[in-house]
C-alpha positions in Angstrom: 5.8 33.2 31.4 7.2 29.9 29.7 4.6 27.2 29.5 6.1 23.9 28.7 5.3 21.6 26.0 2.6 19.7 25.5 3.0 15.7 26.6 0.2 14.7 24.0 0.7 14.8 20.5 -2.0 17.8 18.9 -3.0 18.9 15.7 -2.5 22.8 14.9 -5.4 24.8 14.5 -5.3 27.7 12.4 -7.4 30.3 14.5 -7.1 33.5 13.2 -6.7 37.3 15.3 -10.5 37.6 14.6 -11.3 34.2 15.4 -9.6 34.4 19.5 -11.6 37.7 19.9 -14.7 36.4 18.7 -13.9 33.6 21.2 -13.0 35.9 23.8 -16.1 38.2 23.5 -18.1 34.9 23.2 -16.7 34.0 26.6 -17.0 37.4 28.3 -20.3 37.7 27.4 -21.2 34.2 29.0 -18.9 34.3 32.4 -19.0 38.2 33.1 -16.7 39.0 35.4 -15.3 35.3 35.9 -14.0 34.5 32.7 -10.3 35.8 33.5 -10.7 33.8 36.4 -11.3 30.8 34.5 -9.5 31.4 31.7 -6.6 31.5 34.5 -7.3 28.9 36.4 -7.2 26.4 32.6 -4.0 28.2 31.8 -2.1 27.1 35.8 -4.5 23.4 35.3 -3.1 22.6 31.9 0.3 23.8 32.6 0.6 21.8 35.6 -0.5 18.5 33.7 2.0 19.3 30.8 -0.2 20.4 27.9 2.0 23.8 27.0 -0.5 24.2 23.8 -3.2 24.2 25.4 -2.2 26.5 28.2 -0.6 29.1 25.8 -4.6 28.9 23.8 -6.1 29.7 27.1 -3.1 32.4 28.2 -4.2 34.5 24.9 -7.3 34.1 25.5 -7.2 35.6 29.0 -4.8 38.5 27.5 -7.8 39.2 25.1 -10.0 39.0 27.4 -7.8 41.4 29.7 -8.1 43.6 26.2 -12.1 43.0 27.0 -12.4 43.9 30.5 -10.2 46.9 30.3 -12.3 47.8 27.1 -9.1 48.3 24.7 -11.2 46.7 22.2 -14.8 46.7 21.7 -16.8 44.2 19.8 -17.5 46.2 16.8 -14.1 47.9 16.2 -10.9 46.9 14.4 -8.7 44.4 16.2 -4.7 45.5 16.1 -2.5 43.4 17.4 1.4 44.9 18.3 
């Protein structure tokens, strides 16, 4: 998948591996069973208007999510990333 680049100028953020799963668990806990469906649906929405950055936030978000639902990780044990 190659998102395109964003249209507005941004400033980086500095979100660590822990950080996105923390976010990710944060948002599984309060969607359920939606939140790759809405992490989705922002990644297609922001790509379409331009804004690469953002959609490539919400696309690892909905791989660690993914992580979430297929329990690979757990909310208590070390995160690895390959």
């Amino acid at each position: 998948m190659r998102l395109a680049k964003s249209k507005t100028k941004s400033t980086p953020t500095n979100l660590s591996a822990g950080d996105m799963y923390r976010l990710a668990f944060d948002f599984a806990q309060e969607h359920g069973r939606d939140a790759c469906d809405y992490a989705y649906r922002a990644v297609v929405s922001f790509e379409a208007e331009g804004e690469g950055e953002r959609a490539y936030f919400w696309f690892l978000l909905l791989v660690m999510l993914g992580d979430i639902e297929s329990q690979r990780v757990t909310e208590e044990g070390p995160i690895t990333i390959h």
